[in-house]
Biopython code that builds the backbone (N, CA, C, O; Angstrom):
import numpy as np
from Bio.PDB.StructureBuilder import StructureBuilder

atoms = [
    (1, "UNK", "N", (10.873, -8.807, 15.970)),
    (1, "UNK", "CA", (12.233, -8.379, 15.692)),
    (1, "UNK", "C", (12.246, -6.994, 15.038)),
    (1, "UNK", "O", (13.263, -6.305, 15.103)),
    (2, "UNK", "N", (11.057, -6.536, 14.361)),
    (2, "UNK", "CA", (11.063, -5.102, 13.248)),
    (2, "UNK", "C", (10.898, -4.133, 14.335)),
    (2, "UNK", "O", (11.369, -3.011, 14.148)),
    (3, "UNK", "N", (10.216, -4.425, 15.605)),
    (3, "UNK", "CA", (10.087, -3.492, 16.430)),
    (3, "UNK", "C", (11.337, -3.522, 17.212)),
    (3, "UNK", "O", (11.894, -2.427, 17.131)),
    (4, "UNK", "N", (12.022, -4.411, 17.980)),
    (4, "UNK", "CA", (13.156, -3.948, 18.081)),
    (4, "UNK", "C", (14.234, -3.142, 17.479)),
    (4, "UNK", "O", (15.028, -2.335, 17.962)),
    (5, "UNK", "N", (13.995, -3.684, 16.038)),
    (5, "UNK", "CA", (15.051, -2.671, 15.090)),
    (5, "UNK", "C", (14.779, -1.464, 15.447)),
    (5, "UNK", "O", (15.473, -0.854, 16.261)),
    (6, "UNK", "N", (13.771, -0.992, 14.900)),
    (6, "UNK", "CA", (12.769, 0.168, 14.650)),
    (6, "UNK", "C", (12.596, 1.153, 16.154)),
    (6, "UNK", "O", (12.493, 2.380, 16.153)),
    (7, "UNK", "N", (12.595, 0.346, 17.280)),
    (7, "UNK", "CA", (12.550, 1.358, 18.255)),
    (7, "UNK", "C", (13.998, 1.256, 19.094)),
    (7, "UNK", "O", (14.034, 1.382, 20.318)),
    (8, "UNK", "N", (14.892, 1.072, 18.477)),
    (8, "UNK", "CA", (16.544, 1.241, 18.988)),
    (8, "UNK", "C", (17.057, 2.521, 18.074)),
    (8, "UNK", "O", (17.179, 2.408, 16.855)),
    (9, "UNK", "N", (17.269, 3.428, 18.596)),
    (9, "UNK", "CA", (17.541, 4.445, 17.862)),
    (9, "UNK", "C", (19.186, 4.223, 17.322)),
    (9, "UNK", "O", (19.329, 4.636, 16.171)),
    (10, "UNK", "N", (19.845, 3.923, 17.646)),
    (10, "UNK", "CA", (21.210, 3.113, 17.404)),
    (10, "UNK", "C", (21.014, 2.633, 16.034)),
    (10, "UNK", "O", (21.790, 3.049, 15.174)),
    (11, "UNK", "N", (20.209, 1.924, 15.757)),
    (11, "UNK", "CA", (19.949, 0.747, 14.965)),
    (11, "UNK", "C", (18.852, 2.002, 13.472)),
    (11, "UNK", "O", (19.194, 2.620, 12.464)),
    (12, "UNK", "N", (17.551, 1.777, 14.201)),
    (12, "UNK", "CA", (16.616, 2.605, 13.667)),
    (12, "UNK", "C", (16.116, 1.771, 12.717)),
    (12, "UNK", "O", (16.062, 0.541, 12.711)),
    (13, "UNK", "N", (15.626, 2.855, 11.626)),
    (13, "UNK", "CA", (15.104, 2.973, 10.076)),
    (13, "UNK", "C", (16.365, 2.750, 9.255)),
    (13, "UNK", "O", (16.282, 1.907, 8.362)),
    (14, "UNK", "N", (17.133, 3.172, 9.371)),
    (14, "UNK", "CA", (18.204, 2.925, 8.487)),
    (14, "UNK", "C", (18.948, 1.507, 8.354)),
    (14, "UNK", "O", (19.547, 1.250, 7.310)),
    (15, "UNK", "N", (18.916, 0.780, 9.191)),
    (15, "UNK", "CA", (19.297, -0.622, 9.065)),
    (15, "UNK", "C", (18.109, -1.362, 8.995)),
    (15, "UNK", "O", (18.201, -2.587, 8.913)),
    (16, "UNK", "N", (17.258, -0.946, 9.008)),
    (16, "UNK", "CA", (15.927, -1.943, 8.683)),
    (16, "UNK", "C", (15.882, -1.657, 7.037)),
    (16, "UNK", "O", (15.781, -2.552, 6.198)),
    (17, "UNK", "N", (15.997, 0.048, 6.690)),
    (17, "UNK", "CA", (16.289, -0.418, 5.108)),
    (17, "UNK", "C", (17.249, -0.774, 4.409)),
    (17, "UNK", "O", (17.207, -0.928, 3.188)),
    (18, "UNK", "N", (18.337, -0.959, 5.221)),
    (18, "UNK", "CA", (19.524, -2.182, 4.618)),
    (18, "UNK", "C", (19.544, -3.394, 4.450)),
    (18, "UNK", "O", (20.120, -4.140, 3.657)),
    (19, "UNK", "N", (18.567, -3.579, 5.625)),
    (19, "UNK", "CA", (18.176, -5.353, 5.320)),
    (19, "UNK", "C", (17.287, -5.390, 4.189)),
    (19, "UNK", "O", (17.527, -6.055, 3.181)),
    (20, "UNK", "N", (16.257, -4.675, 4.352)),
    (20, "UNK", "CA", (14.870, -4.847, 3.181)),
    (20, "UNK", "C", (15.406, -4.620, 1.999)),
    (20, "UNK", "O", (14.966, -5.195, 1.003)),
    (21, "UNK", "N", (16.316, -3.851, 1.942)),
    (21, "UNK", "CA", (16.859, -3.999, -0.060)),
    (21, "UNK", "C", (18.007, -4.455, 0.149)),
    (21, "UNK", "O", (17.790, -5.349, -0.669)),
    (22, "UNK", "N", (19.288, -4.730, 0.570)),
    (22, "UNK", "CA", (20.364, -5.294, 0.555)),
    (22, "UNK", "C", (20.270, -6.750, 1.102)),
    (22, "UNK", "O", (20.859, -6.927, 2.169)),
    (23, "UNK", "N", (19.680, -7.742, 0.600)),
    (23, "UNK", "CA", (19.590, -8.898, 0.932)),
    (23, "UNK", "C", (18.889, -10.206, -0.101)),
    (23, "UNK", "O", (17.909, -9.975, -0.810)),
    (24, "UNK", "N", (19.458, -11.365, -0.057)),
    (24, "UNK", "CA", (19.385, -12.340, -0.967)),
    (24, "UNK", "C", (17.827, -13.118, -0.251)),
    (24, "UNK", "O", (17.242, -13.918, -0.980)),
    (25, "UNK", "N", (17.324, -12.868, 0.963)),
    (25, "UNK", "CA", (15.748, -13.489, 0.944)),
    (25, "UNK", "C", (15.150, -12.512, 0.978)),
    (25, "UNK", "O", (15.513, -11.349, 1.154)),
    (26, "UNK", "N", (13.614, -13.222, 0.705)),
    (26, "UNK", "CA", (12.604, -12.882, -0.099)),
    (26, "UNK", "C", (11.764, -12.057, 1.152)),
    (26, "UNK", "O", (11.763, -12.707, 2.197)),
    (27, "UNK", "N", (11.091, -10.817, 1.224)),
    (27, "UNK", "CA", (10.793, -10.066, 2.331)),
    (27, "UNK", "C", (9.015, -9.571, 1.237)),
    (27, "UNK", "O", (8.879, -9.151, 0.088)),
    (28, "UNK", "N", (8.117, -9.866, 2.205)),
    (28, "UNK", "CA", (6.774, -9.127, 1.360)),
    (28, "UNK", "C", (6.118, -9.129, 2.697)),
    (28, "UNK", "O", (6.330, -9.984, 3.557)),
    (29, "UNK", "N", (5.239, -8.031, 2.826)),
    (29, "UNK", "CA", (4.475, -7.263, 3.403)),
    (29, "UNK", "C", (2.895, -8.273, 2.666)),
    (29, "UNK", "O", (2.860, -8.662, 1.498)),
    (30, "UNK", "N", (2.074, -8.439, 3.405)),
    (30, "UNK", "CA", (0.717, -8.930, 2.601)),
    (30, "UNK", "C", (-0.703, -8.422, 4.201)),
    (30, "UNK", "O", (-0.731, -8.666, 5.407)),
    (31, "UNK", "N", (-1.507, -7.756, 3.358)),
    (31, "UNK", "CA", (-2.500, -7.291, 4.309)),
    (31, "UNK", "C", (-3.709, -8.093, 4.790)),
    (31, "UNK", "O", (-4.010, -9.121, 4.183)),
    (32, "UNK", "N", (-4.426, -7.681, 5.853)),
    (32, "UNK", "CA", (-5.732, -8.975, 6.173)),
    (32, "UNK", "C", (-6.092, -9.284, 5.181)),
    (32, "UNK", "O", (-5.992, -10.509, 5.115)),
    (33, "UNK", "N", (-6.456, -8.909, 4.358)),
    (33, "UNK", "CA", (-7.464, -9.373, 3.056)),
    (33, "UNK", "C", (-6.451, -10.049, 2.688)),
    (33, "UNK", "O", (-7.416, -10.568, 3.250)),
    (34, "UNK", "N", (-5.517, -10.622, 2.339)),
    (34, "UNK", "CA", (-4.334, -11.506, 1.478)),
    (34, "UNK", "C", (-3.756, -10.849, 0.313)),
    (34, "UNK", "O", (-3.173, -11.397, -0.622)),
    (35, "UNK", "N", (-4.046, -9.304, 0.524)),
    (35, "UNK", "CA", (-2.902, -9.338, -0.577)),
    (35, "UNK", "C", (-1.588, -8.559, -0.851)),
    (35, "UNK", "O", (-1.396, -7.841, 0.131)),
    (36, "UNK", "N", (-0.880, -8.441, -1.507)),
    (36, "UNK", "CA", (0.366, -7.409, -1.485)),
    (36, "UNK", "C", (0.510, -6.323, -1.407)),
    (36, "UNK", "O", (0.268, -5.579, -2.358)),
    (37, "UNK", "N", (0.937, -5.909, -0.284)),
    (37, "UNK", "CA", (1.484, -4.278, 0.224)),
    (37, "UNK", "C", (2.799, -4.185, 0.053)),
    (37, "UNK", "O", (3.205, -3.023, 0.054)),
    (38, "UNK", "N", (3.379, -4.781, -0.053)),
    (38, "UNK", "CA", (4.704, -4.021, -0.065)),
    (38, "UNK", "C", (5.867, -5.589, -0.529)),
    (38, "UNK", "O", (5.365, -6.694, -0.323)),
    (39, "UNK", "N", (7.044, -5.545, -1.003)),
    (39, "UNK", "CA", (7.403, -6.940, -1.663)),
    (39, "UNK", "C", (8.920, -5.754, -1.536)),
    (39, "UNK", "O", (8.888, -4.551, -1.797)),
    (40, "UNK", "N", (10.390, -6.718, -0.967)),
    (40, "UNK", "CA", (11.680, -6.370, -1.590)),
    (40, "UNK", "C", (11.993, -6.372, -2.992)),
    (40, "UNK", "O", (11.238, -6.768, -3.880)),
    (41, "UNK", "N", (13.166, -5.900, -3.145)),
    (41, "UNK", "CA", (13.936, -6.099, -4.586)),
    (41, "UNK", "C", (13.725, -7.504, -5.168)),
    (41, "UNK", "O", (13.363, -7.967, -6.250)),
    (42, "UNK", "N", (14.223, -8.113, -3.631)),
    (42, "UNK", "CA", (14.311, -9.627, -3.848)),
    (42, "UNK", "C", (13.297, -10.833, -4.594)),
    (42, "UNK", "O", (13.512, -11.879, -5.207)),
    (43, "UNK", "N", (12.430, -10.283, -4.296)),
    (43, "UNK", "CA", (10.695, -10.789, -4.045)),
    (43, "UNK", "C", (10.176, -10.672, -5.786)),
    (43, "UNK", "O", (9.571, -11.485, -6.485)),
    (44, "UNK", "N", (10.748, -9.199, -6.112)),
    (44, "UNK", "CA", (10.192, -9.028, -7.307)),
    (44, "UNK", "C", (11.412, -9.401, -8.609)),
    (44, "UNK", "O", (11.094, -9.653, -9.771)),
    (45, "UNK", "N", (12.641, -9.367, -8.155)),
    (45, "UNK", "CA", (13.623, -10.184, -9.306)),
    (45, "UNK", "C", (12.907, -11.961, -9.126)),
    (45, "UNK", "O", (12.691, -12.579, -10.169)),
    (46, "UNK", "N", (12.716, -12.374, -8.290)),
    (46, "UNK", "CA", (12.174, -13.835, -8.353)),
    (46, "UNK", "C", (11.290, -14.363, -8.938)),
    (46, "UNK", "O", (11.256, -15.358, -9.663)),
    (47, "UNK", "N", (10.002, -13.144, -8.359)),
    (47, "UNK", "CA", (9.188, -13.264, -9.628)),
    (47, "UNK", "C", (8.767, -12.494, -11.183)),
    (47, "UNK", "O", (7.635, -12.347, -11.646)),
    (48, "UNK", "N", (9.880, -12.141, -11.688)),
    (48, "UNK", "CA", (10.526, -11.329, -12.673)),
    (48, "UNK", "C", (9.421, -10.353, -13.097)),
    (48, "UNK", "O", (9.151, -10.099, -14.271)),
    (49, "UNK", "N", (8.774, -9.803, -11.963)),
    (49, "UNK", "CA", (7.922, -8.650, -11.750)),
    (49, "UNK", "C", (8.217, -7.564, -11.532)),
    (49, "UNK", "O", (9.326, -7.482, -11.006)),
    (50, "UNK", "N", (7.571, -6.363, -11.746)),
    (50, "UNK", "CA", (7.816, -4.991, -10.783)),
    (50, "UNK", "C", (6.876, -5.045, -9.522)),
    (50, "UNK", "O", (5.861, -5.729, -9.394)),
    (51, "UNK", "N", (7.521, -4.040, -8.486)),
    (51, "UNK", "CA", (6.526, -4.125, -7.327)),
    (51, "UNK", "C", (4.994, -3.749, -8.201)),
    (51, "UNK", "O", (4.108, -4.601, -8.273)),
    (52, "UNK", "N", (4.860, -2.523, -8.761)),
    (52, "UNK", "CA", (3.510, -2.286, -9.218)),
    (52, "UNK", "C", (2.460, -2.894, -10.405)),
    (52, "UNK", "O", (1.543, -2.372, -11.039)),
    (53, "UNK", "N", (3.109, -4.399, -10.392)),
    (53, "UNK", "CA", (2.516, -5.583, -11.027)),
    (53, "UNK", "C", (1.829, -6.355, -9.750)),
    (53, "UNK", "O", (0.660, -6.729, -9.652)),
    (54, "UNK", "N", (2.790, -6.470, -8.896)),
    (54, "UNK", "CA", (2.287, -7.234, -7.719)),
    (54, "UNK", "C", (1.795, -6.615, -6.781)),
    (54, "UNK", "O", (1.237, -7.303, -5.926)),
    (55, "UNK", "N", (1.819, -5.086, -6.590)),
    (55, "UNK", "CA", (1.358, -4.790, -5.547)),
    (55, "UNK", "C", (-0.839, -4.767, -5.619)),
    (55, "UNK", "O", (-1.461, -4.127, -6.467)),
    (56, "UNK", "N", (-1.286, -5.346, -4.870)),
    (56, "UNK", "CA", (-2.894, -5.436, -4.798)),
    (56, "UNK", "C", (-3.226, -7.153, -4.893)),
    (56, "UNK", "O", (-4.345, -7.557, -4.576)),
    (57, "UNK", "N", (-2.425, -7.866, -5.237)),
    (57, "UNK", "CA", (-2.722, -8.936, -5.854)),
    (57, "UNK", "C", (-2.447, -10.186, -4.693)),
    (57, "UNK", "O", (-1.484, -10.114, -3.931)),
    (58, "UNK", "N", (-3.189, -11.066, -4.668)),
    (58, "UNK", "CA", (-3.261, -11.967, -3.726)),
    (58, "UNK", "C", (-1.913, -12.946, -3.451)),
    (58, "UNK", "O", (-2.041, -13.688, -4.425)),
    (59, "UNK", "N", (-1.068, -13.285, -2.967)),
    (59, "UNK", "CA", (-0.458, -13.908, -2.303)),
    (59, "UNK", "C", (-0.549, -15.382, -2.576)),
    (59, "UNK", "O", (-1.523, -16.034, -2.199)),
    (60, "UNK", "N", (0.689, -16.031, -3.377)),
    (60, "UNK", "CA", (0.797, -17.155, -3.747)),
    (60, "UNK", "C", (0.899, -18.220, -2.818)),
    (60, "UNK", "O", (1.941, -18.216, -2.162)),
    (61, "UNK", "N", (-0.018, -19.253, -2.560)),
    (61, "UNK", "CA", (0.143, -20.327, -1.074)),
    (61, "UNK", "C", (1.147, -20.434, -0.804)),
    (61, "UNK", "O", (1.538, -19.802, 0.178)),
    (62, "UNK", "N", (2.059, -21.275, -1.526)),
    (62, "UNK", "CA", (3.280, -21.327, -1.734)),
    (62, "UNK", "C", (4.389, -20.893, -2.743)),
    (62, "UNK", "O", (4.412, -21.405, -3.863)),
    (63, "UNK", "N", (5.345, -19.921, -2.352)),
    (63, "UNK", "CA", (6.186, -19.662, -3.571)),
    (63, "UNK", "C", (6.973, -20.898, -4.289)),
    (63, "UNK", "O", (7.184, -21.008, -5.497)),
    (64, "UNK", "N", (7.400, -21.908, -3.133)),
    (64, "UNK", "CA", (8.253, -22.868, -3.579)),
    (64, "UNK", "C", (7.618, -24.056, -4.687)),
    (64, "UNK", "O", (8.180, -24.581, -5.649)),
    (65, "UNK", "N", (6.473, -24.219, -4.244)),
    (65, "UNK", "CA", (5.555, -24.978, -5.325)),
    (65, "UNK", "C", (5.157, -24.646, -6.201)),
    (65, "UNK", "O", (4.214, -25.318, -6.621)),
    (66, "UNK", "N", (5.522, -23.620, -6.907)),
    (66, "UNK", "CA", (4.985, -23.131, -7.837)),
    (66, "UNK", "C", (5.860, -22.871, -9.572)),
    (66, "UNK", "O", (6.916, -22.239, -9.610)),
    (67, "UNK", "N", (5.492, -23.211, -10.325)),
    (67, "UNK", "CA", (6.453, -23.179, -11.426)),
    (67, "UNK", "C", (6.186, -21.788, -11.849)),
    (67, "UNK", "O", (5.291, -21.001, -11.542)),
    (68, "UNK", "N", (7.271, -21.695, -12.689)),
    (68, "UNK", "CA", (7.395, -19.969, -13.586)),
    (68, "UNK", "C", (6.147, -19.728, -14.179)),
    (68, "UNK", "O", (5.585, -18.652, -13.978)),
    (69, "UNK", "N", (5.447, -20.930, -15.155)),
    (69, "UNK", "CA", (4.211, -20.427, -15.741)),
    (69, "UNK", "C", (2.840, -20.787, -14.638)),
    (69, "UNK", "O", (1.717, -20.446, -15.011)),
    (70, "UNK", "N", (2.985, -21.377, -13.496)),
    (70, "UNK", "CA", (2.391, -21.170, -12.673)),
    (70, "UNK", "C", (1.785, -19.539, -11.894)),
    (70, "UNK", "O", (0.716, -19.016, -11.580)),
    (71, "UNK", "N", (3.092, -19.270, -11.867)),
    (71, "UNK", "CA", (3.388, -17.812, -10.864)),
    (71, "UNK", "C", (2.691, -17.070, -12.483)),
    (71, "UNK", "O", (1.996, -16.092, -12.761)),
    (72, "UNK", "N", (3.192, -17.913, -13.060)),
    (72, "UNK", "CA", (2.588, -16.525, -14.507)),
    (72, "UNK", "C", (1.194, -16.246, -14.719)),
    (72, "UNK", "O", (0.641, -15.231, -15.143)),
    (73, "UNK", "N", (0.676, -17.509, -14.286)),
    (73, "UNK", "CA", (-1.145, -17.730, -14.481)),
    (73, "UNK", "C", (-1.354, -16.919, -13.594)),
    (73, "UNK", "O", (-1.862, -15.848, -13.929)),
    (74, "UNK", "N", (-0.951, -17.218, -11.810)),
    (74, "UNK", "CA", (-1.700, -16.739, -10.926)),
    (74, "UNK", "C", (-1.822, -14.828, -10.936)),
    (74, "UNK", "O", (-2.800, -14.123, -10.686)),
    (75, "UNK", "N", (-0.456, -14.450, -11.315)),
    (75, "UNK", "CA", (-0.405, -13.143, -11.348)),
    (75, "UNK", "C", (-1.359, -12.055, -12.567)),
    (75, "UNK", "O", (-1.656, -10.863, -12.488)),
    (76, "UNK", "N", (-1.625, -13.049, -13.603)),
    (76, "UNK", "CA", (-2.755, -12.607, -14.935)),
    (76, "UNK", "C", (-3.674, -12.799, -14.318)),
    (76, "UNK", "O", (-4.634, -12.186, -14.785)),
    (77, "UNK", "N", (-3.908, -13.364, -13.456)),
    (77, "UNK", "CA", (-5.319, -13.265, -12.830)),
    (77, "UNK", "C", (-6.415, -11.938, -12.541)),
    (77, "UNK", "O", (-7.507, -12.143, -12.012)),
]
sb = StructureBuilder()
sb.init_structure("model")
sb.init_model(0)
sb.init_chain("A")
sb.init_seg("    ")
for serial, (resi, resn, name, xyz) in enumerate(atoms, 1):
    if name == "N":
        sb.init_residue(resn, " ", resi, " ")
    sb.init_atom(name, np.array(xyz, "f"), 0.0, 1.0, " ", f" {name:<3s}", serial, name[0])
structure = sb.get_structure()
């Protein structure tokens, strides 16, 4: 779907970054190795982080299973 956005010139870059920061779900980028490249607004108010707390850091199995001091351990890691 990002490549459709992305190669409709109509559409473009500019509505792909309306979705990625103007929106209530959670959007993260994570690289082969498993870990964070890139995370929305969204992503990082949830986990009451800045991107450059989370960005390098491995990728939680599940966000939904996870409690606040859960997400808190894994990210001190």
């Amino acid at each position: 779907m990002i490549s459709l956005i992305l190669d409709n010139p109509k559409i473009g870059e500019k509505a792909f970054e309306l979705m990625w920061q103007d929106t209530n779900d959670v959007f993260f980028l994570v690289g082969q190795d498993g870990v964070i490249l890139q995370a929305n607004p969204t992503f990082t108010e949830i986990l009451e982080r800045t991107f450059e707390e989370l960005k390098g850091k491995f990728q939680p199995p599940s966000l939904h299973n996870m409690t606040k001091d859960q997400h808190e351990a894994f990210l001190n890691k």
